[in-house]
C-alpha positions in Angstrom: 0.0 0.0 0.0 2.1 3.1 -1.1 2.4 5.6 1.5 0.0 8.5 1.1 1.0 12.3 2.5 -1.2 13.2 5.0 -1.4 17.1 6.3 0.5 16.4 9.4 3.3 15.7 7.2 3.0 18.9 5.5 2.6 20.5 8.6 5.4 18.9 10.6 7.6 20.0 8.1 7.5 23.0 8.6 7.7 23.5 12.0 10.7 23.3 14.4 9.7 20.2 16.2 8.9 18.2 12.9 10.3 14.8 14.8 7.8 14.5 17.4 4.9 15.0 14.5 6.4 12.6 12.1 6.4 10.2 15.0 3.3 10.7 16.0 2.1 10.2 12.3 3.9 7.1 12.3 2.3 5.5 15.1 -1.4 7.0 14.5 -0.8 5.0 10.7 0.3 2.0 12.5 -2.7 2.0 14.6 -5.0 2.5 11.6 -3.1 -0.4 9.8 -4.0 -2.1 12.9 -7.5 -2.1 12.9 -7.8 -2.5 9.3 -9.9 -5.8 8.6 -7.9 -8.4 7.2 -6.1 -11.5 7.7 -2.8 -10.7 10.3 -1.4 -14.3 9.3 -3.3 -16.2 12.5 -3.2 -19.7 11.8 -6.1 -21.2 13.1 -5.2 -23.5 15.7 -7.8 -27.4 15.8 -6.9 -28.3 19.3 -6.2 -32.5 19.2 -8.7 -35.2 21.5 -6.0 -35.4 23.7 -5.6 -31.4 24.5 -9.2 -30.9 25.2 -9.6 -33.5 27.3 -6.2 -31.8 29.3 -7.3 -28.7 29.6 -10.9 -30.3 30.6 -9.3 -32.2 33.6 -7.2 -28.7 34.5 -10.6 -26.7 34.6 -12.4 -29.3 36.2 -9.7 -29.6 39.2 -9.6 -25.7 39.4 -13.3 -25.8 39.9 -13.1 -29.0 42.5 -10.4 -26.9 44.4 -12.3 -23.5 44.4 -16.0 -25.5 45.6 -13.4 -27.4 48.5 -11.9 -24.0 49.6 -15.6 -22.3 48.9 -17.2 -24.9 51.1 -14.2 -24.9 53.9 -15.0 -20.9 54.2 -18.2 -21.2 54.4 -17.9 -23.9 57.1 -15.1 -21.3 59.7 -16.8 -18.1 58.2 -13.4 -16.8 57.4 -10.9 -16.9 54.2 -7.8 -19.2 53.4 -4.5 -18.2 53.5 -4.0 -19.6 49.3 -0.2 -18.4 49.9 
């Protein structure tokens, strides 16, 4: 995409702190690049059998381990030193 001049360039020319504006300019086009729809070269990852049942069994033991702790504060009526 060839590099159109925009006013700030004209204008940052011309004055004597021209670095800061064509800094400036160059990250406000980088932002709009950005957000420009598009493919940014994501491979789409297909998670295998064996890696959803992994993560599975990691939520599913976070979840055991919070209802324990839940239950166990609910039981003293006062928090857990997780520490």
């Amino acid at each position: 995409m060839p590099k159109m001049p925009s006013p700030l360039t004209r204008l940052s020319a011309s004055l004597p702190f021209s670095r800061l504006f064509r800094q400036l300019e160059e990250e406000m086009e980088t932002v709009i690049r950005v957000l420009q729809p598009g493919p940014l070269g994501i491979i789409e990852h297909k998670f295998s059998a064996e890696e959803v049942r992994e993560a599975k069994g990691a939520v599913d033991g976070a979840v055991a381990n919070w209802r324990r702790r839940n239950a166990i504060q609910e039981k003293t009526g006062r928090g857990i030193d997780v520490s």
